[in-house]
C-alpha positions as a Python dict, from the first residue, in 0.01 Angstrom:
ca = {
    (1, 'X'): (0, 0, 0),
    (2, 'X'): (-284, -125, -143),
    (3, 'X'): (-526, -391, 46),
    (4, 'X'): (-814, -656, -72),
    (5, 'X'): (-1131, -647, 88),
    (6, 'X'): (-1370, -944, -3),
    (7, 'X'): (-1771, -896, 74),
    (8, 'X'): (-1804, -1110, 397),
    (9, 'X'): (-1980, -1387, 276),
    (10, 'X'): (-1670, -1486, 27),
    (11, 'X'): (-1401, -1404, 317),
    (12, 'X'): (-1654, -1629, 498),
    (13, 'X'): (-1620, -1890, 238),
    (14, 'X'): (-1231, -1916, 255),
    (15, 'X'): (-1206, -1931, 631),
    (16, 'X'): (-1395, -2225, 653),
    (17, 'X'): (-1426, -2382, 308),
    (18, 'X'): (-1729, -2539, 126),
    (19, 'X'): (-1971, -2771, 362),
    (20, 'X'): (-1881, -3056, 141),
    (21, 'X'): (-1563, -3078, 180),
    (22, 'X'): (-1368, -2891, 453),
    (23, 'X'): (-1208, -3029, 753),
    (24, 'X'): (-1131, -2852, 1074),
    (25, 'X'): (-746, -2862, 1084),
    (26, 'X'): (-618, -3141, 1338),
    (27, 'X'): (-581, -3005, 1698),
    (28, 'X'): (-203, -2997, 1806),
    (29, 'X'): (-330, -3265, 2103),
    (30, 'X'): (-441, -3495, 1845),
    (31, 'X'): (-122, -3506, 1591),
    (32, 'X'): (138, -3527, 1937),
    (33, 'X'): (332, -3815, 1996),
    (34, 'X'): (572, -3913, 2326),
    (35, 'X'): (741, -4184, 2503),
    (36, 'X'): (835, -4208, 2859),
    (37, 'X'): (969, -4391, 3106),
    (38, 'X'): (905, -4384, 3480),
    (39, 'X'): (1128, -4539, 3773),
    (40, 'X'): (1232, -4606, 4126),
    (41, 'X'): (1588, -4622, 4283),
    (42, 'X'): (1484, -4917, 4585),
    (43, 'X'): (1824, -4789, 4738),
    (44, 'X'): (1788, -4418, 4768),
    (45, 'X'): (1404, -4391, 4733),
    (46, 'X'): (1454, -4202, 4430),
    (47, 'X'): (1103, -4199, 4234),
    (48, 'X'): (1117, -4016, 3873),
    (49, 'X'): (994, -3978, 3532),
    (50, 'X'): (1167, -3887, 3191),
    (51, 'X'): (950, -3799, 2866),
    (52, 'X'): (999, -3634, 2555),
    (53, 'X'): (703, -3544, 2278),
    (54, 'X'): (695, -3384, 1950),
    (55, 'X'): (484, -3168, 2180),
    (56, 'X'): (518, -2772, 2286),
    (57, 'X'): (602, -2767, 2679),
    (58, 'X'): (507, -3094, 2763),
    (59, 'X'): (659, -3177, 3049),
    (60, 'X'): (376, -2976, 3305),
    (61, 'X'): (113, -3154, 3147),
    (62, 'X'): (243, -3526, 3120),
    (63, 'X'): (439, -3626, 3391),
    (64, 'X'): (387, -3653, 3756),
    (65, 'X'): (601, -3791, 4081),
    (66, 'X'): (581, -3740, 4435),
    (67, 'X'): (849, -3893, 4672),
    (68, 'X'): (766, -4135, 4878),
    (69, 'X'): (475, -4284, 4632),
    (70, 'X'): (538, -4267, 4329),
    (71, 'X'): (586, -4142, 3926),
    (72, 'X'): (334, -4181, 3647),
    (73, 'X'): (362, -4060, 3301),
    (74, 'X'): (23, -4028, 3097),
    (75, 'X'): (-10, -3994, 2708),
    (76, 'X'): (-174, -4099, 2400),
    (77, 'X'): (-506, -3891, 2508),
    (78, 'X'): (-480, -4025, 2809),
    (79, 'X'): (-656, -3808, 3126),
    (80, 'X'): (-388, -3580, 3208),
    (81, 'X'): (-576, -3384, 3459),
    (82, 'X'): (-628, -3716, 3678),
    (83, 'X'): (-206, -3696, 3704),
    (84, 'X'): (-226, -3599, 4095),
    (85, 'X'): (-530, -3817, 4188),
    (86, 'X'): (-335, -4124, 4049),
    (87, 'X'): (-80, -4023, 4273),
    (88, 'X'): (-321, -3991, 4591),
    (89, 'X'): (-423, -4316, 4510),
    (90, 'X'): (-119, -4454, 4505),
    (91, 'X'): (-17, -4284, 4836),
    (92, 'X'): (-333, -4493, 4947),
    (93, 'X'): (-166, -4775, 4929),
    (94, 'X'): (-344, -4918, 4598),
    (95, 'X'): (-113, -5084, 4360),
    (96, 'X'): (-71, -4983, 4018),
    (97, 'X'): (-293, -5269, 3891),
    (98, 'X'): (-567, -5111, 4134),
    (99, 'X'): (-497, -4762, 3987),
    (100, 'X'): (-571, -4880, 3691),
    (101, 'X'): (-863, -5051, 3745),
    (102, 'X'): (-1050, -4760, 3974),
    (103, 'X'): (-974, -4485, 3698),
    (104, 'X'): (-1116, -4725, 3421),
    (105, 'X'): (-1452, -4714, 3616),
    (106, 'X'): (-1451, -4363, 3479),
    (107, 'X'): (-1279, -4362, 3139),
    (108, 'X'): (-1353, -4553, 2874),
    (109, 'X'): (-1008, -4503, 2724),
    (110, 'X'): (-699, -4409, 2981),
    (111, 'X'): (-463, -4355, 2693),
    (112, 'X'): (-136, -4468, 2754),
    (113, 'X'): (10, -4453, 3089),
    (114, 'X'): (304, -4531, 3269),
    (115, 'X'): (295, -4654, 3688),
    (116, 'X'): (556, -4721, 3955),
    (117, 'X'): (526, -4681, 4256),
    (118, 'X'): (823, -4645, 4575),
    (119, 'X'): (822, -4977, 4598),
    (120, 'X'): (914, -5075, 4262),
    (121, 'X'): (573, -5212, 4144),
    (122, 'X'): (466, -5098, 3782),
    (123, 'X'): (266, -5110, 3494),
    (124, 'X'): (241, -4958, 3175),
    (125, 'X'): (-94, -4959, 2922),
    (126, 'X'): (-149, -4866, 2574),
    (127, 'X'): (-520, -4801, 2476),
    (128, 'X'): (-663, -4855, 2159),
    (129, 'X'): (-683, -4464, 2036),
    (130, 'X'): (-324, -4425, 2074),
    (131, 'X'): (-137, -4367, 1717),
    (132, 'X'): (113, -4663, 1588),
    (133, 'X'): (339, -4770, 1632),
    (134, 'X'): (268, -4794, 2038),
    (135, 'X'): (362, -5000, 2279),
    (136, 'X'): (497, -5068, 2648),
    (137, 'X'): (727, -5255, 2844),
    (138, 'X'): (757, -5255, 3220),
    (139, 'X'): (944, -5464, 3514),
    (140, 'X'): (1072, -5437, 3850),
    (141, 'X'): (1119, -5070, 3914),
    (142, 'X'): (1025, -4949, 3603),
    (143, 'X'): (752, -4868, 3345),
    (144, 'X'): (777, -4734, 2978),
    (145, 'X'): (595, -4658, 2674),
    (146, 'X'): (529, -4463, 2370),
    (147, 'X'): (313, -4437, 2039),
    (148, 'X'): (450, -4264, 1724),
    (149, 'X'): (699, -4426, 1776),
    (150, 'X'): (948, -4592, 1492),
    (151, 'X'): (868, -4954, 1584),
    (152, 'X'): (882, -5170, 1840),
    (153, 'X'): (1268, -5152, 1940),
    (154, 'X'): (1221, -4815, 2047),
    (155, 'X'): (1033, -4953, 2384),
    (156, 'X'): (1324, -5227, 2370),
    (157, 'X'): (1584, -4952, 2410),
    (158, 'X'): (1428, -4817, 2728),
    (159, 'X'): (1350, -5123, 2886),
    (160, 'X'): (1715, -5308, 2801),
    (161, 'X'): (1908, -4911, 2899),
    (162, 'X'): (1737, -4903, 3225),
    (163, 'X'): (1801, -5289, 3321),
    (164, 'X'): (2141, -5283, 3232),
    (165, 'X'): (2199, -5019, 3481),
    (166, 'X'): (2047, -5163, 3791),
    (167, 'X'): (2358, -5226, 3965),
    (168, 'X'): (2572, -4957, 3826),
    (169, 'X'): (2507, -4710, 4135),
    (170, 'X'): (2376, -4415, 3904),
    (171, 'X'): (2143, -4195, 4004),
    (172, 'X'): (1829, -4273, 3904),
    (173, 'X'): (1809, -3930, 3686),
    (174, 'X'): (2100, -4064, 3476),
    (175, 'X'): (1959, -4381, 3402),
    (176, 'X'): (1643, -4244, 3318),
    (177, 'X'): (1795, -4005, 3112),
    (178, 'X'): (2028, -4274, 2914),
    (179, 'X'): (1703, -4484, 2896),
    (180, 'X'): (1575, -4224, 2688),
    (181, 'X'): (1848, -4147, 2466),
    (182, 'X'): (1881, -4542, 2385),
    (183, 'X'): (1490, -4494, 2291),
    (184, 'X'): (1603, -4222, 2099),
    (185, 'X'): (1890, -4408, 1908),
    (186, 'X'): (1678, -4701, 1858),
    (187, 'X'): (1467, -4403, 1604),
    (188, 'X'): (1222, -4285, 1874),
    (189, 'X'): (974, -4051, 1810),
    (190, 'X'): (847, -4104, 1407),
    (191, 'X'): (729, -3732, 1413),
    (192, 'X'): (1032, -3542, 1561),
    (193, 'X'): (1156, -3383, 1887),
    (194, 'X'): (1015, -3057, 2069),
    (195, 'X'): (969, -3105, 2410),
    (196, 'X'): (1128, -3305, 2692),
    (197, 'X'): (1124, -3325, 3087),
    (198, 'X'): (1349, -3512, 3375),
    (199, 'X'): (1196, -3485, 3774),
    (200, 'X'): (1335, -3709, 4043),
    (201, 'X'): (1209, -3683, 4370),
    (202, 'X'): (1319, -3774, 4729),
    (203, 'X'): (1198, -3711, 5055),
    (204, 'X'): (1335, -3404, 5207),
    (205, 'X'): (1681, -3419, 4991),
    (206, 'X'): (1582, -3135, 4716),
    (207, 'X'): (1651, -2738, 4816),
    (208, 'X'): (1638, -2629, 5174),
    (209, 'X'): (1517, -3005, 5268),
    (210, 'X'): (1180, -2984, 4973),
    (211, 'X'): (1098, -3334, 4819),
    (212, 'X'): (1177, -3213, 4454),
    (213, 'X'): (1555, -3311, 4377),
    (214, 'X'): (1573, -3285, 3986),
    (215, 'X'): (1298, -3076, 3779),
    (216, 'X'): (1415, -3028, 3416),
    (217, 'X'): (1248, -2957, 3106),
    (218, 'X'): (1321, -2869, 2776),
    (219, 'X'): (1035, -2672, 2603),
    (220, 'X'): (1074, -2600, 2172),
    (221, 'X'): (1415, -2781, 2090),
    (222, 'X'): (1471, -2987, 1812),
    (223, 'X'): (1738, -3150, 1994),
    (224, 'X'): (1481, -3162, 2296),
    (225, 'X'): (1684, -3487, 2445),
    (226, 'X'): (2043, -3404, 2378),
    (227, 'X'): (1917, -2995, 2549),
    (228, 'X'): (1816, -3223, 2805),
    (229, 'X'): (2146, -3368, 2889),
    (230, 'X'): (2300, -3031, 2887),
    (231, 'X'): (2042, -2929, 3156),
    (232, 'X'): (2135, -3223, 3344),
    (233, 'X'): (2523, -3197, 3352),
    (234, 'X'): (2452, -2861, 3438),
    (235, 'X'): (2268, -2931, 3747),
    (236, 'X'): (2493, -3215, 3864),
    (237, 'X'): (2767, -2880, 3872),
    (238, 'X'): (2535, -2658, 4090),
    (239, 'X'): (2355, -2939, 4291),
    (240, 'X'): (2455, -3269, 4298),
    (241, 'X'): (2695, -3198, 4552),
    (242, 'X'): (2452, -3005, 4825),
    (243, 'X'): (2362, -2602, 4834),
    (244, 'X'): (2686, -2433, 4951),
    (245, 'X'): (2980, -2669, 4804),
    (246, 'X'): (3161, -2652, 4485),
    (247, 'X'): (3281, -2965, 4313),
    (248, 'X'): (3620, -2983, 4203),
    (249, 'X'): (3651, -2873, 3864),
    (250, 'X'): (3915, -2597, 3701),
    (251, 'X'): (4051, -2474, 4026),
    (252, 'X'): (4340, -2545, 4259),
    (253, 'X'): (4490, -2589, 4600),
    (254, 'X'): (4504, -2832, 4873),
    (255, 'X'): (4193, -3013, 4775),
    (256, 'X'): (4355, -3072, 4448),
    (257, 'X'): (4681, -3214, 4575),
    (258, 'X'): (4507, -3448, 4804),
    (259, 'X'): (4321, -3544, 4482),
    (260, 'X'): (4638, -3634, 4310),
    (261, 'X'): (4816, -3794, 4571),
    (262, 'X'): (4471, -4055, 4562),
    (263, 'X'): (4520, -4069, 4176),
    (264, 'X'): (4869, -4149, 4237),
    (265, 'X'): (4793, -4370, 4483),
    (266, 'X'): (4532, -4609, 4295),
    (267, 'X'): (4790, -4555, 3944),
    (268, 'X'): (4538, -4365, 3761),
    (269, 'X'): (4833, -4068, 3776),
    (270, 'X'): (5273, -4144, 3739),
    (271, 'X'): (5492, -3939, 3903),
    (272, 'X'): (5660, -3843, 3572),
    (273, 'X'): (5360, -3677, 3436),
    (274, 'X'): (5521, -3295, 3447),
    (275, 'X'): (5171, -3111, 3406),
    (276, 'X'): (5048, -3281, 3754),
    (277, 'X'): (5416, -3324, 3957),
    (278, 'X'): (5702, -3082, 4035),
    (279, 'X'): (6066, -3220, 4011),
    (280, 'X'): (6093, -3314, 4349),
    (281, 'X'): (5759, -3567, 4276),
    (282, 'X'): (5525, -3357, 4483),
    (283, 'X'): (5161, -3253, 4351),
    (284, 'X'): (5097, -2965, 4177),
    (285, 'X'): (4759, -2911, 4290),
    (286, 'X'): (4642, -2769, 3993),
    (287, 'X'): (4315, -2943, 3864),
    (288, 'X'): (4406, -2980, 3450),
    (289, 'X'): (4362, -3180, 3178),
    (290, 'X'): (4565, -3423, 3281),
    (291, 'X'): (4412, -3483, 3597),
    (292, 'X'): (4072, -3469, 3463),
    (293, 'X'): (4142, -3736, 3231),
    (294, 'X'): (4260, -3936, 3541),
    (295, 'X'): (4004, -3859, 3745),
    (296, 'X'): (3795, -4005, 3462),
    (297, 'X'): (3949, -4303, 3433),
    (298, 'X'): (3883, -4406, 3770),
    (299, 'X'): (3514, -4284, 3720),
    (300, 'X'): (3460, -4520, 3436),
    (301, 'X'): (3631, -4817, 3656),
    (302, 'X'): (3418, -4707, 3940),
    (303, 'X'): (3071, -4726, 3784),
    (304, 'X'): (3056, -4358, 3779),
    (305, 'X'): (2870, -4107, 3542),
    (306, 'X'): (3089, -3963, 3302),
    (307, 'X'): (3284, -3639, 3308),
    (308, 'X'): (3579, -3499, 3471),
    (309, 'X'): (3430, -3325, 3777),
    (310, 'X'): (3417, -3486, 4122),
    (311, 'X'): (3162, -3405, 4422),
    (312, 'X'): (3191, -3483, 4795),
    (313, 'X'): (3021, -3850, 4762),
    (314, 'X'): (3298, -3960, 4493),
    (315, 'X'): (3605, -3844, 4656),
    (316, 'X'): (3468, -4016, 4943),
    (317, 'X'): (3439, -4305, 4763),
    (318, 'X'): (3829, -4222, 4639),
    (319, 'X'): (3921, -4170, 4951),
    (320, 'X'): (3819, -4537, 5112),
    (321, 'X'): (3949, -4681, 4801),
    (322, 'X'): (4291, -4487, 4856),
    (323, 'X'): (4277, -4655, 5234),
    (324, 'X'): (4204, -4981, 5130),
    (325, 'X'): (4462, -5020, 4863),
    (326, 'X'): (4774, -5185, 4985),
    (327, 'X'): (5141, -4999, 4903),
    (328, 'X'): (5166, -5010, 4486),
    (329, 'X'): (5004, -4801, 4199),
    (330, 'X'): (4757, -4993, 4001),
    (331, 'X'): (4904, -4918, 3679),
}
């Protein structure tokens, strides 16, 4: 194998190129791009934040929540080390406005930066070094922004996604989650996808009674947000329903049949559907495909998340619907 060797000062030469005319290449902070919402659940105390960035692993390094406060999400060169001091000034008691204003006694430029705090104040901010198109919406609950972005209906997306969901009874990880993949339908991020990240938190509800309830994050994925969603209806299978439970999915028994007699009960299941009755009418108990297309049905009527799985909190809800209902199927 043969090999070039080039006297230093010409090997010198083509590392850096001539004085006159070469450029440092552009630092991977400088080119990244990301958008971002934060939010509250008033209800549940939920606080949260969902971002994605054409960005390695950016979800340590942008986003920030702690229960009982607050979530921020900082970006366009913004300070990302001051992440946890905005936080302990917001566990202060200073509003959002006030964050604001006491970290711009220090920075000349705070980027772009996303605020709310437990009790559903927020703001967002877009400074002047942040790439176009930027921008930010916020409102009660709420906060988002972004810059590389495709235009202006990106921000649109997340603010209209996350409205229209106030009073569907999601948790607050879903809606941030389908807030971001309206931003991403409405063309999101100009440069690409890479990384992503979803964290909820809530006082004493996460693992063995810890304050972090949802910590996802997506790393080097072109399909960052839809990898994200996977994550997510993973988790809602191991978690959602408490350490130690399993949700109803696949499997049968008496669990089941009480499931299909509720089914039956509210019409979302006939009696003549062989695959979930015996001849005699009685349940088979055996969780299939036709019983989780039912017990989809009544999730979509219900204002529930899609998919054909159930956890203790929905067939409790089933179950006070199924006592409520008087004698009659619905369909």
């Amino acid at each position: 194998m043969m090999s070039l060797r080039l006297p230093i000062g010409v090997a010198l030469l083509a590392l850096l190129g001539s004085a006159a005319g070469a450029q440092a290449p552009p630092r991977e902070s400088d080119v990244a791009s990301s958008m971002s919402i934060v939010g509250v659940d008033p209800e549940t105390g939920d606080v949260g934040v969902c971002l994605a960035s054409k960005f390695f692993a950016v979800g340590p390094i942008a986003t920030f929540a702690r229960a009982g406060v607050g979530a921020i999400a900082i970006m366009g060169g913004g300070p990302f080390k001051e992440g946890e001091r905005l936080l302990d000034w917001l566990a202060e008691g200073l509003t959002p406005p006030q964050v604001l204003e006491r970290l711009r006694r220090e920075y000349q430029d705070t980027g772009q930066i996303n605020i709310v705090n437990a009790r559903g104040d927020s703001l967002s901010t877009t400074g002047p070094n942040a790439a176009q198109w930027k921008g930010h919406r916020f409102g009660p609950n709420y906060a988002a922004a972004g810059n590389i972005l495709a235009g202006p209906a990106v921000v649109d997306a997340f603010a209209e996604s996350f409205e229209g969901t106030t009073a569907s009874r999601l948790p607050l990880a879903e809606r941030l989650l389908r807030a971001m993949e309206a931003a991403d339908g409405a063309g999101g991020d100009a440069r690409g996808r890479q990384g992503a990240a979803l964290k909820v938190y809530r006082k004493g509800d996460g693992f063995r009674g810890t304050d972090l309830l949802v910590d996802l994050r997506v790393d080097d994925s072109a399909g960052a947000i839809a990898d994200l969603r996977h994550l997510w209806t993973e988790w809602k299978f191991h978690h959602l329903y408490g350490v130690g439970y399993q949700p109803i999915v696949q499997t049968q028994g008496e669990d089941v049949r009480q499931l299909q007699r509720h089914l039956l009960t509210l019409g979302y299941l006939r009696r003549g559907v062989g695959a979930v009755f015996d001849e005699k009418g009685e349940p088979r108990g055996v969780f299939n495909d036709a019983t989780v297309a039912a017990v989809a049905r009544w999730k979509k009527d219900a204002g529930l998340d899609p998919g054909g799985y159930l956890v203790p909190s929905m067939l409790r809800m089933l179950e006070q619907q199924t006592r409520s209902k008087p004698r009659g199927g619905k369909r």
